[in-house]
C-alpha positions in Angstrom: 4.0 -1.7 -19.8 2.5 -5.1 -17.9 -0.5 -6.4 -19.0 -2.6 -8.7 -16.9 -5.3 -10.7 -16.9 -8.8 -9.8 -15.0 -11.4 -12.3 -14.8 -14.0 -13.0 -11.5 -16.0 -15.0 -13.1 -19.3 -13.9 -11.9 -21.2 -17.3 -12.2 -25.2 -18.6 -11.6 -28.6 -19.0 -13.5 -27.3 -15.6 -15.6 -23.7 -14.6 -14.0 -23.8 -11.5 -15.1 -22.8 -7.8 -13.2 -24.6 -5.1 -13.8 -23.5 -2.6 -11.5 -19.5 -1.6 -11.0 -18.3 0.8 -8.4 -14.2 1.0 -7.8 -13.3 2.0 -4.4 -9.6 1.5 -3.8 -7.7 -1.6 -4.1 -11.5 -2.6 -4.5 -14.4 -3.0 -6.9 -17.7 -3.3 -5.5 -19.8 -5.2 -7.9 -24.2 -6.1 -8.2 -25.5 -8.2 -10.3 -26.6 -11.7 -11.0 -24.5 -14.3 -9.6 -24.2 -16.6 -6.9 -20.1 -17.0 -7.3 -17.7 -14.5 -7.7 -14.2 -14.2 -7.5 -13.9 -17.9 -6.2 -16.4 -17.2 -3.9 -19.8 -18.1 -3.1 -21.5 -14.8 -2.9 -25.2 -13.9 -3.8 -25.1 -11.3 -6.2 -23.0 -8.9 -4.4 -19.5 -8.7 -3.7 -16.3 -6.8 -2.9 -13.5 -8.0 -5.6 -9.5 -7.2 -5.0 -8.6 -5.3 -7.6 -5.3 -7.3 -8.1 -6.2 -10.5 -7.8 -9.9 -11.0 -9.0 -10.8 -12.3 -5.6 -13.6 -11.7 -3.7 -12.9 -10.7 -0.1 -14.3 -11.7 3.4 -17.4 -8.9 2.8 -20.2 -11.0 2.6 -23.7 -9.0 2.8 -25.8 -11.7 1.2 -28.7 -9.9 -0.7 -31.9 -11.9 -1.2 -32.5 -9.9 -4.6 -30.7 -9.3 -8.1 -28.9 -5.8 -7.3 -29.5 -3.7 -10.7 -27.8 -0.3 -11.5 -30.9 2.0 -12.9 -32.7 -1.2 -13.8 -30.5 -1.8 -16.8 -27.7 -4.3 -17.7 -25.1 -1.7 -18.7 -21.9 -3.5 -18.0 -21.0 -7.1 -18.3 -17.8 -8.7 -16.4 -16.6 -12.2 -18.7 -13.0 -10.7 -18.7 -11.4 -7.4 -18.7 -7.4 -6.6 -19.4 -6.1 -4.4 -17.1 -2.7 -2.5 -18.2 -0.1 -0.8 -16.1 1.8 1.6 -17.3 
């Protein structure tokens, strides 16, 4: 089994996620943040799955993006393991 480290790094005035959808190779993520995943993108993004990137999908949102209008998931650092 491999074990590896997951971390974006959602960053900003709170750098926080709030919303998580998984899509793929991708995971779409809303929040709080003005960087993610070494990028500069305003609380919402598009994160590779394997590297913790954020890809070229920029939509740019003027707004925090909330999921039902309540934090309910947090992204500091997640371990992902392969079996």
């Amino acid at each position: 089994m491999a074990v590896s480290s997951w971390n974006p790094n959602a960053t900003g005035q709170y750098g926080y996620v709030d919303a998580i959808v998984p899509s793929g190779s991708l995971v779409y993520v809303g929040g709080s943040f003005s960087t993610i995943g070494g990028q500069a993108r305003n609380n919402l993004a598009a994160i590779d799955t394997t590297t913790g990137l954020a890809t070229s999908w920029d939509p740019n949102p003027n707004s925090v993006l909330a999921d039902g209008g309540q934090r309910r998931h947090h992204l500091r650092g997640r371990q992902v393991h392969d079996d």
